[in-house]
C-alpha positions as CSV (number, residue, x, y, z in Angstrom):
1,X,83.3,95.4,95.2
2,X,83.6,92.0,94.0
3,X,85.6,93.5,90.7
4,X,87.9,95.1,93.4
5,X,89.0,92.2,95.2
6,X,89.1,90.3,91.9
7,X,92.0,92.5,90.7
8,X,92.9,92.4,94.2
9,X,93.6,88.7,94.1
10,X,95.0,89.4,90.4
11,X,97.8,91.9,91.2
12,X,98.8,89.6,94.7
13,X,99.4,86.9,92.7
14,X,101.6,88.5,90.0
15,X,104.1,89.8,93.5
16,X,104.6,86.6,94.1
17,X,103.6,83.6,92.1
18,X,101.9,80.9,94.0
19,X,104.0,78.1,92.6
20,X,106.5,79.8,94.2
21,X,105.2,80.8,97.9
22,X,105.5,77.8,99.4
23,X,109.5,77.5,98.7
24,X,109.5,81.3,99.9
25,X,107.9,80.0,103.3
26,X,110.2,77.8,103.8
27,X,113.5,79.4,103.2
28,X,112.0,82.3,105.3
29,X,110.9,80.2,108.4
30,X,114.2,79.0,108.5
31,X,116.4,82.0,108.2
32,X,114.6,83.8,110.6
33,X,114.4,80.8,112.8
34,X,118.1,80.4,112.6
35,X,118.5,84.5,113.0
36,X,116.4,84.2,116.2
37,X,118.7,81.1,117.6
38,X,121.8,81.5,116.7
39,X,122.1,85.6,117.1
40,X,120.0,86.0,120.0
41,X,121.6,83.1,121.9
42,X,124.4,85.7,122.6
43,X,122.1,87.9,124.4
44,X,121.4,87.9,127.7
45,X,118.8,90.8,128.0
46,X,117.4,90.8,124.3
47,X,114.2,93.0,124.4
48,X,116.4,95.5,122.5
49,X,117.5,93.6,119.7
50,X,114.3,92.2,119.1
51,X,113.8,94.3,115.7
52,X,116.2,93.0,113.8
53,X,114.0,89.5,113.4
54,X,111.8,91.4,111.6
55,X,112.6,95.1,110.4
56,X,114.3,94.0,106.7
57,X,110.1,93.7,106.0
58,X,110.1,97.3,105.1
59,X,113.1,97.3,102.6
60,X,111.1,94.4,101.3
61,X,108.5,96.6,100.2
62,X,109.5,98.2,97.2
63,X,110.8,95.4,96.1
64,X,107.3,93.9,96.5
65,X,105.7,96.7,94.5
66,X,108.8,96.9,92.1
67,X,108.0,93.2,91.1
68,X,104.3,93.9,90.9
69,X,104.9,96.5,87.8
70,X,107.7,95.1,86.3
71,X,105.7,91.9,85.8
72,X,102.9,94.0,84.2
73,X,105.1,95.8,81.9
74,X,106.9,92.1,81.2
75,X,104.5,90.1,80.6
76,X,102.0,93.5,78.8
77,X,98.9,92.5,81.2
78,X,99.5,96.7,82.0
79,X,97.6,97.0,78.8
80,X,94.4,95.1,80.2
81,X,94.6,96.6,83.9
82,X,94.5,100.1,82.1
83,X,91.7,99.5,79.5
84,X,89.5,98.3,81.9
85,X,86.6,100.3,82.4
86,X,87.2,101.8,86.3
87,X,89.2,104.9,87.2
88,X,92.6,104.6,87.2
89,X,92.7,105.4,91.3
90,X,90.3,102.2,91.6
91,X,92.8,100.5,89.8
92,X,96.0,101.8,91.5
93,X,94.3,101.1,94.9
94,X,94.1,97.5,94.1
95,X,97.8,97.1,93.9
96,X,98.0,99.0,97.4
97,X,95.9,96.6,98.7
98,X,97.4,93.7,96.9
99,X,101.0,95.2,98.5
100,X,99.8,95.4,101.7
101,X,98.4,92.2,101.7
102,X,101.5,90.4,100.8
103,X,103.4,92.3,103.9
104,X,101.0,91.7,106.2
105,X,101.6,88.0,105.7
106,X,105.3,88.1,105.8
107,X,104.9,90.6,109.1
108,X,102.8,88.2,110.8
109,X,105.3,85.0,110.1
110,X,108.4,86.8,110.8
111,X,107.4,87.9,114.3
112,X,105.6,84.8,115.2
113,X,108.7,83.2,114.5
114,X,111.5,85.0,116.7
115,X,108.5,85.0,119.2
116,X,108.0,81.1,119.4
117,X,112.0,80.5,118.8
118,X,112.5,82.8,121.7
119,X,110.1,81.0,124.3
120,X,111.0,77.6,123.4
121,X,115.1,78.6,123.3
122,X,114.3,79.5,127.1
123,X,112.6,76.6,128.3
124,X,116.4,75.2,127.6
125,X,118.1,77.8,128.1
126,X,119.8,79.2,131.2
127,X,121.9,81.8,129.9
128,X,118.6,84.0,128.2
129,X,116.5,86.1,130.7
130,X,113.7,86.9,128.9
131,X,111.9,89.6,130.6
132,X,108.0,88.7,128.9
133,X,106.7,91.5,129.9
134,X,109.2,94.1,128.2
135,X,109.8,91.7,125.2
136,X,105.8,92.4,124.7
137,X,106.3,96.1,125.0
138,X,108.8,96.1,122.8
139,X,107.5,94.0,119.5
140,X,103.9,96.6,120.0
141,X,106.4,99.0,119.5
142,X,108.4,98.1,116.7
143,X,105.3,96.6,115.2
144,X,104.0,99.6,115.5
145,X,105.9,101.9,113.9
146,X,106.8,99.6,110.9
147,X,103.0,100.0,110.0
148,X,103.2,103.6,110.1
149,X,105.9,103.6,107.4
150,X,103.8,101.1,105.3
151,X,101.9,104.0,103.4
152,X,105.1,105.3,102.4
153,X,107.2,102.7,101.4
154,X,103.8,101.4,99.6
155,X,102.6,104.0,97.7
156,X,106.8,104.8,96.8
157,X,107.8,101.4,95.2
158,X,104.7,102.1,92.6
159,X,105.6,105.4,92.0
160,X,109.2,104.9,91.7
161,X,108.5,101.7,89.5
162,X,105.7,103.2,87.1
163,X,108.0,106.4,87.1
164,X,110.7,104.1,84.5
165,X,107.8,103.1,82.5
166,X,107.0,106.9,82.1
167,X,108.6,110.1,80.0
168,X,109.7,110.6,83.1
169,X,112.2,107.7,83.9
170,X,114.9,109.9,84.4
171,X,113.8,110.7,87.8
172,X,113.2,106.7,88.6
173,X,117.2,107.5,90.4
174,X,116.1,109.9,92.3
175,X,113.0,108.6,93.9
176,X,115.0,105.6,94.8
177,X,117.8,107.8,96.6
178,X,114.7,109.2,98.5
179,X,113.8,105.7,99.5
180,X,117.9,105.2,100.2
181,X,118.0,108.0,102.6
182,X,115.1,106.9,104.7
183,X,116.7,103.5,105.5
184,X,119.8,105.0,107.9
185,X,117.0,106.5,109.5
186,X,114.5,103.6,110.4
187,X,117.7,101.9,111.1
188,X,119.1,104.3,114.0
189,X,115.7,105.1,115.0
190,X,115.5,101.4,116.2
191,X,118.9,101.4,117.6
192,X,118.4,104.9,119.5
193,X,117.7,103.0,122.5
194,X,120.7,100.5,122.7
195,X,123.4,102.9,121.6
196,X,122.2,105.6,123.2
197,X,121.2,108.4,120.6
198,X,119.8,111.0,121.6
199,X,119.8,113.5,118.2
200,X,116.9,115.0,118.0
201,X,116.0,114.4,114.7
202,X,115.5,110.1,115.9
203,X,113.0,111.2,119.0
204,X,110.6,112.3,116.3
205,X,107.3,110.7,118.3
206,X,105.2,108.3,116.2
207,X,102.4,110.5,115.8
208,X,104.4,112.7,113.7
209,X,106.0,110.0,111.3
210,X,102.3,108.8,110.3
211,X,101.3,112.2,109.1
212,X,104.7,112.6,107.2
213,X,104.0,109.0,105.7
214,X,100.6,109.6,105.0
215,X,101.1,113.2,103.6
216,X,104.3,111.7,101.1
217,X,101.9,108.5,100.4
218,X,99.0,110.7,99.2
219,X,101.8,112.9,96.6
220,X,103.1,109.3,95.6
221,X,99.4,108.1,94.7
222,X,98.4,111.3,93.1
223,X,101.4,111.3,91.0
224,X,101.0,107.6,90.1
225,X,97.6,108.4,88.9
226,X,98.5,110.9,87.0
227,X,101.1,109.4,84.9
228,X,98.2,106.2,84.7
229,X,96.3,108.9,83.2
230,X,98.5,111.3,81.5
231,X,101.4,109.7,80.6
232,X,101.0,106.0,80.0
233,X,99.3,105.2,77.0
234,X,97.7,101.8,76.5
C-alpha cells in the first residue's frame, strides 16, 4: 500500500508541477472570484446559474490526464512506471487516483469560492436575493452529478492519451469526438431548468448516468490495460 500511494504522489505531481501550483491557485481564485462578482451581480434570483462557477472542472479533466501521459512519454519516465514490478492495472489505478485527486482539489476551491463571494456580495448588496436554502439544494445537485461523470471523463483522458502512444493512434480522433459529443450534453442538462427543456433525452435521472459512466469507465480501463500490456513496449 505504501508503493501505491508513492506512485500516487509520483503521477500527481507530474499533472501539475508543484512549482507551478501555487501561481495556478492564484490566477484561479481570482477568475472565479471575479466570475462569481461580476456575472452574478446581474442576477437577481441566481440559484440557477450557480453551475457555471464551477462546471468547466469536467472539461478540465482530460486535459488533466492528457498532461499526466504526455509528460511520461516526454520526459520517458513511461519506461520506469512500466518496468516496475506490479500489474499494469495497479499501475493504471495510480493515475486514476492521482487524477482524481487533483479534481477533487480544484472542485473543492472553485465552489468554496462562488459560495463565499456570493454571501459576502449580499451582505452589501440589495439588488441579490439569495434564497440559502435553494442555493444549497442546488450546488448538492450539480456537485452531485459532476462526480458521477468523474469515472468517465477519468478513465477517457488516459485512454484517449495512451491510445496516440499506441499502434492504434489513429483512433486517438475519434475518442476525443466521443468526449466532444458529451459536452452539449452536460451543458444543456444543467441549463434544462432555466431554459426550459424538456427533451427527453436531458431528464435522464442520475442514477442512470452513473451506471453509463461506470459501465464506459470500466471499457476505458480495460482497454488501457491492455494496450499497457499488449501494445506498449518498454
Amino acid at each position: 500500500m505504501k508503493a501505491f500511494w508513492s506512485m500516487v504522489k509520483l503521477n500527481y505531481q507530474m499533472i501539475i508541477p508543484n512549482k507551478f501550483f501555487f501561481y495556478l491557485f492564484i490566477v484561479l481564485g481570482f477568475a472565479i472570484g471575479s466570475f462569481t462578482f461580476f456575472t452574478f451581480s446581474s442576477f437577481k434570483i441566481i440559484e440557477s446559474h450557480i453551475h457555471w462557477a464551477f462546471l468547466w472542472i469536467l472539461f478540465a479533466i482530460p486535459g488533466f490526464a492528457s498532461s499526466l501521459i504526455y509528460n511520461e512519454w516526454t520526459q520517458k519516465t513511461h519506461h520506469w512506471f512500466l518496468s516496475l514490478p506490479y500489474p499494469r492495472w495497479w499501475i493504471l489505478l495510480s493515475k486514476y487516483v492521482a487524477i482524481l485527486l487533483q479534481v477533487l482539489l480544484l472542485l473543492a476551491i472553485a465552489s468554496a469560492i462562488p459560495y463565499l463571494m456570493l454571501y459576502l456580495y449580499n451582505q452589501f448588496s440589495s439588488t441579490l436575493v439569495v434564497n440559502w436554502s435553494a442555493l444549497q439544494d442546488r450546488y448538492f445537485e450539480v456537485l452531485l452529478e459532476i462526480l458521477i461523470y468523474f469515472p468517465f471523463l477519468i478513465t477517457h483522458g488516459v485512454f484517449a492519451s495512451t491510445v496516440l502512444y499506441s499502434p492504434f493512434r489513429s483512433l486517438s480522433g475519434l475518442l476525443w469526438l466521443l468526449f466532444g459529443l458529451t459536452c452539449p450534453f452536460i451543458v444543456l442538462r444543467q441549463l434544462r431548468h432555466a431554459a426550459y427543456l424538456d427533451w427527453n433525452i436531458l431528464q435522464v435521472s442520475p442514477l442512470i448516468l452513473l451506471l453509463i459512466s461506470l459501465c464506459l469507465s470500466l471499457l476505458f480501463f480495460l482497454g488501457t490495460n491492455y494496450l499497457l500490456k499488449r501494445k506498449i513496449r518498454i
